[in-house]
Backbone of each chain as ProteinMPNN parsed JSONL, in Angstrom:
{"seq_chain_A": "XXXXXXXXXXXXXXXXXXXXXXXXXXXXXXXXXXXXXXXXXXXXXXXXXXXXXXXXXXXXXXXXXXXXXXXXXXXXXXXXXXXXXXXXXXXXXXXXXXXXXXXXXXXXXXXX", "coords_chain_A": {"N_chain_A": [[-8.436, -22.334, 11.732], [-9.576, -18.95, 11.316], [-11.761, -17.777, 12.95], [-12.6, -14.725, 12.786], [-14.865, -12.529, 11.483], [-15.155, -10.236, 8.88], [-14.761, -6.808, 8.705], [-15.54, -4.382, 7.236], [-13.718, -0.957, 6.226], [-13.774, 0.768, 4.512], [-14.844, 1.445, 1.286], [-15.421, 1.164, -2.562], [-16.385, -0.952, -4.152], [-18.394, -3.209, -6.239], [-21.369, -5.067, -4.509], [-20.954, -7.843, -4.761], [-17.92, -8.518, -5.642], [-16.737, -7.43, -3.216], [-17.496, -9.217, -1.353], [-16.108, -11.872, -2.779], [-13.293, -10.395, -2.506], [-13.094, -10.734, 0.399], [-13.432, -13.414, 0.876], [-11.383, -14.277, -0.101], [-9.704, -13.668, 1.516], [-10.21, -15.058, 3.913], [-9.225, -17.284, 3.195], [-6.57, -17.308, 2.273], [-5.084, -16.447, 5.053], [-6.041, -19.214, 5.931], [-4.019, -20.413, 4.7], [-1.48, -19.821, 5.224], [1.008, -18.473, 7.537], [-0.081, -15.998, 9.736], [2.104, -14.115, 10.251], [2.991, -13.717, 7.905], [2.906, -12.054, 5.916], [3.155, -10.881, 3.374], [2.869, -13.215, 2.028], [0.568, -13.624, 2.019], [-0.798, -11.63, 0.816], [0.3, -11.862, -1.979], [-1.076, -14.408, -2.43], [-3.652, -13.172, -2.439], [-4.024, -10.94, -4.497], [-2.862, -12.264, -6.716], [-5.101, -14.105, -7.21], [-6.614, -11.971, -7.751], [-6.387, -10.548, -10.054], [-6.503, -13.019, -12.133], [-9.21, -13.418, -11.601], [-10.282, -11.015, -12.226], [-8.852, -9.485, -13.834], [-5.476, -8.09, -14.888], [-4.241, -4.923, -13.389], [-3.705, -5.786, -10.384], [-3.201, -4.675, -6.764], [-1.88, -5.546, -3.675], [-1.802, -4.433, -0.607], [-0.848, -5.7, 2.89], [-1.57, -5.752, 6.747], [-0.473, -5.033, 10.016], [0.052, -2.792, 10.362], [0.114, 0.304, 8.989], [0.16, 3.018, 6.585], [-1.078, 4.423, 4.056], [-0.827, 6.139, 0.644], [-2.585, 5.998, -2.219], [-3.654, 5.991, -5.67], [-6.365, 4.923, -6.998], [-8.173, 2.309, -9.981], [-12.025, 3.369, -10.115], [-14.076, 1.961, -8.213], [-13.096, -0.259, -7.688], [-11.701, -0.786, -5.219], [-10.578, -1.923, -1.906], [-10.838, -1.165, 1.476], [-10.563, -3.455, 4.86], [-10.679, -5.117, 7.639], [-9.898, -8.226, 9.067], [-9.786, -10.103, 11.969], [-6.87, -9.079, 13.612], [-5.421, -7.964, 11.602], [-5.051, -5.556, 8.901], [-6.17, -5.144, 5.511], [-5.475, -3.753, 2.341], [-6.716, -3.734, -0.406], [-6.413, -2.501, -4.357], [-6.756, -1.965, -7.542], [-5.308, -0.456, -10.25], [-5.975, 2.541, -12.375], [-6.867, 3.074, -15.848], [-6.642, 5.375, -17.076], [-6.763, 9.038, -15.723], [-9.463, 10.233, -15.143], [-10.806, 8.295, -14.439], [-9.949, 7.517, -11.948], [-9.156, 7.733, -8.589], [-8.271, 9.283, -5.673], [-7.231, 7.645, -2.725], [-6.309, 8.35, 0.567], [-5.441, 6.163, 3.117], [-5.495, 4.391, 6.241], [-4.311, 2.573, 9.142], [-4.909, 4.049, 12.429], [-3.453, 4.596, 15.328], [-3.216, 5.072, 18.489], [-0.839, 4.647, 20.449], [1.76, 3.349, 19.914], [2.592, -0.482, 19.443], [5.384, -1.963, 21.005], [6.542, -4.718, 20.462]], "CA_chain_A": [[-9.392, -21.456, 11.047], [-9.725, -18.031, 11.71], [-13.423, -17.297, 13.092], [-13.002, -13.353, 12.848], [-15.539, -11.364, 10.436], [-14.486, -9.054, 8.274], [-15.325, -5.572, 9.102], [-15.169, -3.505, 5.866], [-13.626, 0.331, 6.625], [-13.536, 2.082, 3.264], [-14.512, 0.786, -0.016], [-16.275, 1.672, -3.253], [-16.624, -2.135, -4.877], [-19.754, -3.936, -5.959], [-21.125, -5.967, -3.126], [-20.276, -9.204, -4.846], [-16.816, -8.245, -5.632], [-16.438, -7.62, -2.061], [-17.387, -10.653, -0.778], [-15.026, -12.176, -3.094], [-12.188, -10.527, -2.433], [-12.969, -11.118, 1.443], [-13.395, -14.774, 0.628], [-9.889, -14.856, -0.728], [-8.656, -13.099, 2.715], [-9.533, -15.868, 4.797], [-8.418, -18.169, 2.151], [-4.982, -17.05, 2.569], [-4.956, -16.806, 6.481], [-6.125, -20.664, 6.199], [-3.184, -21.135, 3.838], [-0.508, -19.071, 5.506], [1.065, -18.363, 9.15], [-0.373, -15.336, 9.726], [2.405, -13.311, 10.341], [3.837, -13.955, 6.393], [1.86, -11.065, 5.355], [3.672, -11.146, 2.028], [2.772, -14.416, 0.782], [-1.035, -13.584, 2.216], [-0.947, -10.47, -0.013], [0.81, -12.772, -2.862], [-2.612, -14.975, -2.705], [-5.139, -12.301, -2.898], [-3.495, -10.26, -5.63], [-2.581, -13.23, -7.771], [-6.726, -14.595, -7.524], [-7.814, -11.208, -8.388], [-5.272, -10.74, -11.404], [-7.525, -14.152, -12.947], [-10.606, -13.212, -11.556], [-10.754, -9.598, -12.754], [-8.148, -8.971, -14.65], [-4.512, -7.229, -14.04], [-3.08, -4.939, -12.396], [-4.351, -5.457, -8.635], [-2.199, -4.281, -5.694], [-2.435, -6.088, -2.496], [-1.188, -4.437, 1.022], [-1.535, -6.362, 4.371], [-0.593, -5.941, 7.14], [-1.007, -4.912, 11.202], [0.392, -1.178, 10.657], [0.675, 1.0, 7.808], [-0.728, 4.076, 6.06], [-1.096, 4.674, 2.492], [-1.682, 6.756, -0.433], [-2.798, 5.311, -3.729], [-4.468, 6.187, -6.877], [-7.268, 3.263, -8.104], [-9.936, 3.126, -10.335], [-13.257, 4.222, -9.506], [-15.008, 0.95, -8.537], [-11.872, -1.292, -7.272], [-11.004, 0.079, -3.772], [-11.207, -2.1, -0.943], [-9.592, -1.429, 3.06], [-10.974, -4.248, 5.485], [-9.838, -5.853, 9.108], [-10.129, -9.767, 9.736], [-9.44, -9.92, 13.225], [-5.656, -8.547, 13.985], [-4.982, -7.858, 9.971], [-5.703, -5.073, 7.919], [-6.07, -5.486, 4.282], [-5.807, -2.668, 0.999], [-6.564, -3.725, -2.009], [-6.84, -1.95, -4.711], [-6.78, -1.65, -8.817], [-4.698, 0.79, -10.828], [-6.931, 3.076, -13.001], [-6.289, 3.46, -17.158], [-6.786, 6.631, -17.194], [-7.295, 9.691, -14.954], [-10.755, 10.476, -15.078], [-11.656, 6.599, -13.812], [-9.193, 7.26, -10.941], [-9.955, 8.672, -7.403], [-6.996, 8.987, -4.223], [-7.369, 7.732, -1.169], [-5.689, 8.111, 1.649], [-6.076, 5.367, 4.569], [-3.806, 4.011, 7.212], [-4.776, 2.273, 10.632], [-4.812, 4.927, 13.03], [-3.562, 4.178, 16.684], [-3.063, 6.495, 19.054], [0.273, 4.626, 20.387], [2.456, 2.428, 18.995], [3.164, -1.37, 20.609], [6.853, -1.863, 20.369], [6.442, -5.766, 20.937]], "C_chain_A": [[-9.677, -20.239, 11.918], [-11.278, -17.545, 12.382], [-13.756, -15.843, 12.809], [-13.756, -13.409, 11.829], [-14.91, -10.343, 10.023], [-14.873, -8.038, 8.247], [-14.761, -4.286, 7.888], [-15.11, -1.672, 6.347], [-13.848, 1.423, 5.81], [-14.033, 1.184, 1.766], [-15.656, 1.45, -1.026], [-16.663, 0.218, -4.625], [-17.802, -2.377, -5.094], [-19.522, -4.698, -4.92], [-20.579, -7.652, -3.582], [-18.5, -9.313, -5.273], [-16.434, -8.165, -4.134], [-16.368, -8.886, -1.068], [-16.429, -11.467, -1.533], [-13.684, -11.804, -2.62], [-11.791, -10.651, -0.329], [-12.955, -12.649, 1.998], [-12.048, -15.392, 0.645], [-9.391, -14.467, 0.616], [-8.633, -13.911, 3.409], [-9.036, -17.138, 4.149], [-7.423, -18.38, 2.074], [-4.72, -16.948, 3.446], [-5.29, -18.117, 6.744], [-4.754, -20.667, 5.969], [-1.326, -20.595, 4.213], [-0.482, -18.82, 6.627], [0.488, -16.822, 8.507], [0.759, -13.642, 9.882], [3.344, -13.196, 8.651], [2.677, -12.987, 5.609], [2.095, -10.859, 3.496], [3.231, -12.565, 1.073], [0.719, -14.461, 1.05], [-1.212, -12.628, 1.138], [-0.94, -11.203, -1.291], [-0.821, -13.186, -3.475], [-3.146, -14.458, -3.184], [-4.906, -11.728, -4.324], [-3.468, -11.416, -7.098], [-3.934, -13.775, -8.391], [-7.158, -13.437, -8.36], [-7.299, -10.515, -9.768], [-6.502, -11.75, -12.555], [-8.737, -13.806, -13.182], [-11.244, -11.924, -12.332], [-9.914, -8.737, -13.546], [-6.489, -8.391, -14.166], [-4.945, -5.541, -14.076], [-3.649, -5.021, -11.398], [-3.206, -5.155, -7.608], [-2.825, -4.744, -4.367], [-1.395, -5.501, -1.577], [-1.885, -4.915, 2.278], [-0.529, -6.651, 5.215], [-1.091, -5.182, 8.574], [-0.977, -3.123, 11.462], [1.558, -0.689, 9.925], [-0.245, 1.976, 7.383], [-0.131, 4.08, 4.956], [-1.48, 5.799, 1.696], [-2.007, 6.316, -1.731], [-4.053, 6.344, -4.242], [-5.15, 5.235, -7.436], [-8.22, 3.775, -9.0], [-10.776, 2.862, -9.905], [-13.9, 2.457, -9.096], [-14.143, -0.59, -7.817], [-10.83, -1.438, -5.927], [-11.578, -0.902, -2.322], [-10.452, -1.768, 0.155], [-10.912, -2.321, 3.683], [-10.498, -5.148, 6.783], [-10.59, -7.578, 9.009], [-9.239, -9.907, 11.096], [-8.185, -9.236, 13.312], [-4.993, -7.436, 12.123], [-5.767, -7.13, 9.289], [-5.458, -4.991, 6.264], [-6.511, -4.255, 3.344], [-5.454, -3.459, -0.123], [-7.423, -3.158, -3.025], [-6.449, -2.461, -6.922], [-5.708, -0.325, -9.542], [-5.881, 1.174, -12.27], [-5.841, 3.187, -14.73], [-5.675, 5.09, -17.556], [-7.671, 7.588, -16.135], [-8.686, 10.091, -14.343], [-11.439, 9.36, -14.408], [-11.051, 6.541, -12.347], [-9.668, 7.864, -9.635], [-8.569, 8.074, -5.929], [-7.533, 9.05, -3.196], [-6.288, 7.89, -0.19], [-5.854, 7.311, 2.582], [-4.815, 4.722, 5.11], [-4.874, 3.4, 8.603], [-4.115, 2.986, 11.5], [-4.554, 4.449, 14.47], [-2.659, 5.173, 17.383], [-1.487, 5.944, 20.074], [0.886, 3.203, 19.443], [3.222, 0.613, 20.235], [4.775, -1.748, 20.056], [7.314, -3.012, 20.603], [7.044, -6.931, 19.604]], "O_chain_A": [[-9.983, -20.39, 13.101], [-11.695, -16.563, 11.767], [-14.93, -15.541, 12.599], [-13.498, -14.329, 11.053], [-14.187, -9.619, 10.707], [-15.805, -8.087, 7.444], [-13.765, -3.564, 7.89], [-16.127, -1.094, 6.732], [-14.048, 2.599, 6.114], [-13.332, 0.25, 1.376], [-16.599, 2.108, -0.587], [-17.105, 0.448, -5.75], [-18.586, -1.882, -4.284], [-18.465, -5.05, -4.396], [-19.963, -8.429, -2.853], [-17.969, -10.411, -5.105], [-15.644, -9.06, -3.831], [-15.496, -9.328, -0.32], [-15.647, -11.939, -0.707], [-12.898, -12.704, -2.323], [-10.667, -10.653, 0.172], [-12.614, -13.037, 3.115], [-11.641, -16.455, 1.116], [-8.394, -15.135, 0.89], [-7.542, -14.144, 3.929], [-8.409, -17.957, 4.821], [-7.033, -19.52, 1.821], [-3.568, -17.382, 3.436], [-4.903, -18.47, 7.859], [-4.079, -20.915, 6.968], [-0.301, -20.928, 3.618], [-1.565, -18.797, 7.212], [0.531, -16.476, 7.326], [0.377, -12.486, 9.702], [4.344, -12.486, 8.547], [1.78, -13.359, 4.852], [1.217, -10.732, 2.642], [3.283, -12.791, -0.136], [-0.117, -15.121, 0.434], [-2.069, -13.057, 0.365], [-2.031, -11.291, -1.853], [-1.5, -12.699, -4.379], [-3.453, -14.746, -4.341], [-5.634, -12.096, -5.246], [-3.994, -11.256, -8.2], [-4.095, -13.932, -9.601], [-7.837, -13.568, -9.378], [-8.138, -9.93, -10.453], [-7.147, -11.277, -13.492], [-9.353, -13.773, -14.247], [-12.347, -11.84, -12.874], [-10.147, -7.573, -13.871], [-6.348, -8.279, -12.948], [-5.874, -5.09, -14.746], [-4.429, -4.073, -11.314], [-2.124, -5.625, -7.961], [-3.96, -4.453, -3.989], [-0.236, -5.909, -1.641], [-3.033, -4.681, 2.655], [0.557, -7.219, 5.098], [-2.183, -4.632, 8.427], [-1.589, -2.418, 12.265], [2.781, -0.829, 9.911], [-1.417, 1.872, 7.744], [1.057, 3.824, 4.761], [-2.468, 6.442, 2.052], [-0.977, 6.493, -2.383], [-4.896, 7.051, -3.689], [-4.642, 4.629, -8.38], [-8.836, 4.839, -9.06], [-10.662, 1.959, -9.077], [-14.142, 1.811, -10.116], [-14.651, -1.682, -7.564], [-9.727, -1.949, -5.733], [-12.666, -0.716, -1.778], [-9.257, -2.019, 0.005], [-12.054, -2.119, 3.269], [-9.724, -6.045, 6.449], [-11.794, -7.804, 8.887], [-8.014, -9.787, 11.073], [-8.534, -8.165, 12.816], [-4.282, -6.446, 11.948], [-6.892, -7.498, 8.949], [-4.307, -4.719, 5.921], [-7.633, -3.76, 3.45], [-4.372, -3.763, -0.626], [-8.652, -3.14, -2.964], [-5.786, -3.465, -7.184], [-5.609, 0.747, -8.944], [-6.447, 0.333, -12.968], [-4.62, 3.318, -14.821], [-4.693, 5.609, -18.087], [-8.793, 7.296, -15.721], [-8.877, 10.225, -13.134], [-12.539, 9.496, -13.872], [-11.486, 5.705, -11.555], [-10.688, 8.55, -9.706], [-8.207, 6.978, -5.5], [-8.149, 9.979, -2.674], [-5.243, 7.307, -0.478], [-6.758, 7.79, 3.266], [-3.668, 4.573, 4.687], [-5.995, 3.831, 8.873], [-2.898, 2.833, 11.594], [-5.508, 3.823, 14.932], [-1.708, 5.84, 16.976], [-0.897, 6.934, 20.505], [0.423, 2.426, 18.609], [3.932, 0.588, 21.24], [5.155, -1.773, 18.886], [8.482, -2.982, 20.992], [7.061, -8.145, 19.806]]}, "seq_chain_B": "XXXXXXXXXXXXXXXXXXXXXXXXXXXXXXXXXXXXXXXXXXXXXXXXXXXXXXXXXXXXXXXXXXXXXXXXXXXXXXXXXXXXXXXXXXXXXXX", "coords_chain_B": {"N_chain_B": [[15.09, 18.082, 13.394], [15.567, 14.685, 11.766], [18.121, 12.828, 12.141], [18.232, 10.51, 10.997], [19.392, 7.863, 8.799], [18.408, 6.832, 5.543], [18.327, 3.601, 4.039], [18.083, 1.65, 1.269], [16.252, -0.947, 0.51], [15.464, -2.357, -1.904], [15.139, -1.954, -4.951], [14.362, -0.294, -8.357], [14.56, 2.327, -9.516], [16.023, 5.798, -11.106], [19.092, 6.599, -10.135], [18.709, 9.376, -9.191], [16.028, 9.782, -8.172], [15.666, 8.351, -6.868], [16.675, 9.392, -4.84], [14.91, 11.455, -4.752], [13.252, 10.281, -3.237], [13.986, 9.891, -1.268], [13.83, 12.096, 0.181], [11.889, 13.263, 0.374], [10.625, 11.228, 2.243], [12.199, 12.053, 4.362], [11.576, 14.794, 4.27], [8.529, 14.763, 5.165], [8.741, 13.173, 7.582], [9.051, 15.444, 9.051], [7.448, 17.163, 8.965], [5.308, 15.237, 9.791], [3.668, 13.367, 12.254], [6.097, 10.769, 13.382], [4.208, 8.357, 14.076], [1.746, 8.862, 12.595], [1.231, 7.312, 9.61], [-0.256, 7.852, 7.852], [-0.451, 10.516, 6.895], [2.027, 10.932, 5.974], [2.374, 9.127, 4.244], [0.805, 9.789, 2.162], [1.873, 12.679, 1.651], [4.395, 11.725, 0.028], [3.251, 10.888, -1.699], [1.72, 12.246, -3.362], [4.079, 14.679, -3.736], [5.368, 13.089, -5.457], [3.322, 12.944, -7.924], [3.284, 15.508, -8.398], [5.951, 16.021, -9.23], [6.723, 13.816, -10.895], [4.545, 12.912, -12.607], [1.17, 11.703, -12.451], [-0.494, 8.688, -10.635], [1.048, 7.18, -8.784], [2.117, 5.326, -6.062], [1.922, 4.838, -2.399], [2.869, 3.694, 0.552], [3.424, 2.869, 3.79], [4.513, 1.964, 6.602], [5.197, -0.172, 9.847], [5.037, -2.376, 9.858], [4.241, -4.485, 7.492], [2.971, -6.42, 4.623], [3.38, -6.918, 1.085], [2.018, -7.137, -2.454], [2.429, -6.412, -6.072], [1.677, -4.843, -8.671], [3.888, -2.594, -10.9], [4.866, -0.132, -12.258], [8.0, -0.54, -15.123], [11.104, 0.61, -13.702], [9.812, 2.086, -11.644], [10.268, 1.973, -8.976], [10.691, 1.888, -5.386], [11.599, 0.589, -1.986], [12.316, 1.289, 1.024], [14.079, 1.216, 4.277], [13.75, 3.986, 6.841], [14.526, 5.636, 9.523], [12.452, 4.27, 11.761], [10.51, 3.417, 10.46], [9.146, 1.637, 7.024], [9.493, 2.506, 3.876], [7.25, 2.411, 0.779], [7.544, 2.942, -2.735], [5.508, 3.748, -5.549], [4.625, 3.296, -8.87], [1.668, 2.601, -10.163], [1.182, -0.647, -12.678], [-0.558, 0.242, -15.148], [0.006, 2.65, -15.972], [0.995, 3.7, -18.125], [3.994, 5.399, -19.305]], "CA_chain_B": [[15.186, 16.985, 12.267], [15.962, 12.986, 12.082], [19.798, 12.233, 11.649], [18.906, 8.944, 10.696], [19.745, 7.744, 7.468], [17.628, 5.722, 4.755], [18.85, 2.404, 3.717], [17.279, 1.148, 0.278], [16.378, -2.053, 0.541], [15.208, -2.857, -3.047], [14.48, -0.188, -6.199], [14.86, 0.02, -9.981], [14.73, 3.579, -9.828], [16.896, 5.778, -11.507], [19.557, 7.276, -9.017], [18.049, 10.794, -8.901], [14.37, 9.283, -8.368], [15.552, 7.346, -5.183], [17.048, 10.387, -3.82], [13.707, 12.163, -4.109], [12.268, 9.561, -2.488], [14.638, 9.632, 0.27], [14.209, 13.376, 0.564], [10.072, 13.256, 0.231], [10.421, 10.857, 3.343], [12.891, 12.859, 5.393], [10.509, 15.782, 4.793], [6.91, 14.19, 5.761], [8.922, 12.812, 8.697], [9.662, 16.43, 10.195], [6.248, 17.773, 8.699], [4.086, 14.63, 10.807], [4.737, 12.432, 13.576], [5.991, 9.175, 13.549], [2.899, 7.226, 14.152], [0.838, 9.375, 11.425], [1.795, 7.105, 8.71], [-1.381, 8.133, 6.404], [-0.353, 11.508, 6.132], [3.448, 10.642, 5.343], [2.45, 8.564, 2.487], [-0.166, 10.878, 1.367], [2.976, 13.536, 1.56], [5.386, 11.438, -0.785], [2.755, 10.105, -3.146], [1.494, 14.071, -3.806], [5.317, 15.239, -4.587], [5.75, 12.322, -6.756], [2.65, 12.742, -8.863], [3.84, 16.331, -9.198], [7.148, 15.757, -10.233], [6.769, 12.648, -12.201], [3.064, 12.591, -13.525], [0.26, 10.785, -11.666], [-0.695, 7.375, -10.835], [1.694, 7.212, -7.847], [1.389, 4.618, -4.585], [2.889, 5.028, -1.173], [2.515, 2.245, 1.56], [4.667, 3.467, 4.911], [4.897, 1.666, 7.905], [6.256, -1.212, 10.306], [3.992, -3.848, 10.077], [2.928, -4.736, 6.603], [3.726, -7.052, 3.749], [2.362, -6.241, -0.026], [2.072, -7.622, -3.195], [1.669, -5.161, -6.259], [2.487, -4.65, -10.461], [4.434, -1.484, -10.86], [5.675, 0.284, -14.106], [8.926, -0.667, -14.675], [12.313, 1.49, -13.186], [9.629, 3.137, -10.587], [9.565, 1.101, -7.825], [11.388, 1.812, -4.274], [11.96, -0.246, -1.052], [13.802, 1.269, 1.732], [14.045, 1.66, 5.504], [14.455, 5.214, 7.49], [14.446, 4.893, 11.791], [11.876, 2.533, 12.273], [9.191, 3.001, 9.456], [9.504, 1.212, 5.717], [8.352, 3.197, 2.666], [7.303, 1.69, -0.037], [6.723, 3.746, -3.287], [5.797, 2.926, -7.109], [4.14, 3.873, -9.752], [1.189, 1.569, -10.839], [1.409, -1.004, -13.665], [-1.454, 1.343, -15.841], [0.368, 4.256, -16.506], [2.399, 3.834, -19.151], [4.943, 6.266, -19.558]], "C_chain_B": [[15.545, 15.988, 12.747], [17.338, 13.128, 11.595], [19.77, 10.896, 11.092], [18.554, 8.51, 9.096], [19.071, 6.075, 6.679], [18.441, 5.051, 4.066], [17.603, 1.429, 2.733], [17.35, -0.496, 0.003], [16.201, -3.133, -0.863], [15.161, -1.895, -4.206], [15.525, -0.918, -7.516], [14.021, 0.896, -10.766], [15.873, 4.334, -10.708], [17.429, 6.748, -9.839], [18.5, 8.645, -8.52], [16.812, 10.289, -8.228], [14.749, 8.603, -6.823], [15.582, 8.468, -4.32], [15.973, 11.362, -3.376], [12.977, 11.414, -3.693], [12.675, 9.572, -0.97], [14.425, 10.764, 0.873], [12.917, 13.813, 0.828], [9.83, 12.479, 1.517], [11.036, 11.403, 4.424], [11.632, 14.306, 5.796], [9.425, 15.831, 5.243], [7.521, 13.846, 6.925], [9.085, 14.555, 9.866], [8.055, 16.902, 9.539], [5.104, 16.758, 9.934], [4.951, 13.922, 11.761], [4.762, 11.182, 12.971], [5.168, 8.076, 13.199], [1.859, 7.99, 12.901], [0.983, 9.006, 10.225], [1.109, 7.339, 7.397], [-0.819, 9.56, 5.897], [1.174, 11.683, 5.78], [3.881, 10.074, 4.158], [1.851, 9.519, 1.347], [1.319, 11.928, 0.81], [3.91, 13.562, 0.164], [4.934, 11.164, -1.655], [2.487, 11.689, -3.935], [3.033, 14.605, -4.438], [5.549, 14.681, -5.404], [4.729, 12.365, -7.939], [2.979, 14.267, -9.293], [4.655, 16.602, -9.65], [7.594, 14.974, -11.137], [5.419, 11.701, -12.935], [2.538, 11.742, -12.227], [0.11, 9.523, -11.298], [0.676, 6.951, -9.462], [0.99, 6.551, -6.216], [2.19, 4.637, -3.728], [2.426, 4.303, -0.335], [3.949, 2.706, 2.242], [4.045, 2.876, 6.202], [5.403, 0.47, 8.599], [5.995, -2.511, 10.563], [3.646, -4.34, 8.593], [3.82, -5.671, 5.721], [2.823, -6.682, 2.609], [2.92, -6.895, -1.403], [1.608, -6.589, -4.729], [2.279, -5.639, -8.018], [3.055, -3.435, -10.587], [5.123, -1.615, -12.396], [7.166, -0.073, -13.775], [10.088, 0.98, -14.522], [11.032, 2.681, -12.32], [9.346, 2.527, -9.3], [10.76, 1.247, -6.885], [11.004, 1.348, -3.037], [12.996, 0.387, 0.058], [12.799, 1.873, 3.336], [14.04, 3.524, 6.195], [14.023, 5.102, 8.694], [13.21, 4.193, 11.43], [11.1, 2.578, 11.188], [9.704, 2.282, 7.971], [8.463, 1.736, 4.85], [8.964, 2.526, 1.33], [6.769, 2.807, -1.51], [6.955, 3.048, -4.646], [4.65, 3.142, -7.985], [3.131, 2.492, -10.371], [1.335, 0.826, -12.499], [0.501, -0.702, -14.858], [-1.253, 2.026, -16.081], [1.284, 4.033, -17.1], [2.904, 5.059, -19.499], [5.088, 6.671, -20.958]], "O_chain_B": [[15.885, 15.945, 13.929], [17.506, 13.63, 10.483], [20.746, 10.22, 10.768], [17.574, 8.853, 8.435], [19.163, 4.889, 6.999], [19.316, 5.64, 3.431], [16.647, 0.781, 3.157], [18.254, -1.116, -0.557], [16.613, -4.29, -0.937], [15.16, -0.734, -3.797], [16.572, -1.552, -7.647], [13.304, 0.782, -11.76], [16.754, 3.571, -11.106], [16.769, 7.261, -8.935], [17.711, 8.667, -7.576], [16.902, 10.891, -7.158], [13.974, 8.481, -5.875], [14.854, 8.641, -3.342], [15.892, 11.939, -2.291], [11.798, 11.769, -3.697], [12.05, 9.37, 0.071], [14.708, 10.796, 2.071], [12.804, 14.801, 1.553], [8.835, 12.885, 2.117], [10.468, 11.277, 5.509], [11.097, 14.683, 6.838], [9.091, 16.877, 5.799], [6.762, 14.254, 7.804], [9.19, 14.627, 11.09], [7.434, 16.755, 10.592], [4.325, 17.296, 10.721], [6.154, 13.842, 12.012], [3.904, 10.615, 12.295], [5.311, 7.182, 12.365], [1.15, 7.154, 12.34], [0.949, 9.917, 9.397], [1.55, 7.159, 6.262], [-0.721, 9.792, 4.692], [1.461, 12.75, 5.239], [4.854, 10.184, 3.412], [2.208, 9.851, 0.216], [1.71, 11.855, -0.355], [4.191, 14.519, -0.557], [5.626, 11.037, -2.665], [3.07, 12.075, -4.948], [3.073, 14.919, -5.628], [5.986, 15.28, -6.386], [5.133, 11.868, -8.99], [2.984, 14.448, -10.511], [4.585, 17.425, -10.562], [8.492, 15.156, -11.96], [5.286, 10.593, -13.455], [3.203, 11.271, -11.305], [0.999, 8.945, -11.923], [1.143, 5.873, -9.829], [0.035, 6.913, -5.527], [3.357, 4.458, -4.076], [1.207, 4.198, -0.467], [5.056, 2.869, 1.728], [3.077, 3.418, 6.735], [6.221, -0.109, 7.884], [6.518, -3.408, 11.224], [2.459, -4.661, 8.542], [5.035, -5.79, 5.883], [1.706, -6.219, 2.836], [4.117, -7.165, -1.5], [0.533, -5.997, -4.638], [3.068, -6.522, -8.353], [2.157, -2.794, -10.041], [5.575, -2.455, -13.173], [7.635, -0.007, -12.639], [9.896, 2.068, -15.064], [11.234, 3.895, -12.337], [8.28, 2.615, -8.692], [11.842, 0.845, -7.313], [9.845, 1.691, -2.802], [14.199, 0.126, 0.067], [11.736, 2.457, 3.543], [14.68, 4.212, 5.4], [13.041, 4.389, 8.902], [13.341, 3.388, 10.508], [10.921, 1.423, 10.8], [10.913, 2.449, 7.813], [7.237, 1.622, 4.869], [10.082, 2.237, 0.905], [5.715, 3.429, -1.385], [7.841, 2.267, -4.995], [3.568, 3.101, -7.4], [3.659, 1.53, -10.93], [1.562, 1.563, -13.458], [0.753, -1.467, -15.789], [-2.152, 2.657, -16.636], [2.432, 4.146, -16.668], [2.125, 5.834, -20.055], [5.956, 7.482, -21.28]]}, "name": "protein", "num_of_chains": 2, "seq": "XXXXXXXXXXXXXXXXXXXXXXXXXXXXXXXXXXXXXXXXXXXXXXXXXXXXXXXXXXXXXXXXXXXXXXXXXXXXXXXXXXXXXXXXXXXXXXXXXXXXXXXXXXXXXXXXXXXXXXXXXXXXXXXXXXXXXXXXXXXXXXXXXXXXXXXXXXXXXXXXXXXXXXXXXXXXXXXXXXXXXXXXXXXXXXXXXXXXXXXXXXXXXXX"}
């Protein structure tokens, strides 16, 4: 079991949506080696598909930058200890939508 | 410039559509550095929502794994020197 906290970087969710979908994060670091970032992503995406409907998009992962388009209300980025997590929503239509940009920023790169 | 050459690891793009993907990452790579992978995605998702409508997602770098719905024939997968870009058109925008 993971002990980290989840340290929320960016988001525009309700707060109980959030805690949900941070629920599911260590849910899937129980349920998964940690470096199978793909089948951790898998998890989250697939819960919040049921829970809230489709389409959700899950990226995770130690180092990456993004651009996406979600809708307004469905945007989370978040770290559990080593692992950062984007997930997000795809919007119906433009007007509900809003682009972020985010990426974990490090000033070098470990080549390990 | 980079000499090094992108290797598509997945896509059901159409030809043309890969190649501006390959050509949207060659150019963010000489526009940022390396390690700046926010503004490289930002880069490729912006040309693609102006050349093939909005609703456009970019995920670029060497660490990550991802799980996603994408419209179908817009979805690419490929390597170039060390980073992996991922691009694709969410499953909400119907065409």
């Amino acid at each position: 079991m993971l002990e980290g906290k989840a340290v929320v970087r960016e988001t525009d969710m309700p707060e109980g949506m959030q805690s949900y979908v941070m629920e599911l994060a260590h849910q899937a670091l129980d349920a998964h080696e940690v470096s199978d970032c793909q089948s951790i992503a898998h998890f989250i995406k697939q819960k919040l598909d049921e829970a809230y409907g489709p389409a959700w998009n899950s990226v995770v992962g130690k180092d990456f930058g993004s651009c996406i388009t979600h809708l307004c209300g469905s945007f989370i980025f978040f770290r559990v200890e080593m692992m950062e997590f984007l997930i997000f929503k795809d919007g119906k239509n433009f007007t509900e939508s809003r682009e972020e940009a985010i990426g974990v920023l490090q000033k070098a790169r470990n080549c390990d | 410039m980079l000499e090094g050459k992108a290797v598509i690891e997945d896509t059901d793009m159409p030809d043309k559509m890969q190649i501006q993907a390959m050509a949207s990452a060659s150019e963010a790579l000489d526009l940022y550095d390396v390690f700046d992978c926010t503004s490289i995605a930002a880069h490729i998702k912006k040309e693609f929502d102006t050349k093939y409508g909005s609703g456009w997602q970019c995920v670029v770098g060497s660490s990550f794994g991802c799980f996603f719905t994408h419209s179908k024939g817009t979805f690419v997968y490929f390597t170039l020197e060390t980073l992996n870009f991922l691009i694709f058109k969410g499953a909400s925008y119907l065409i």
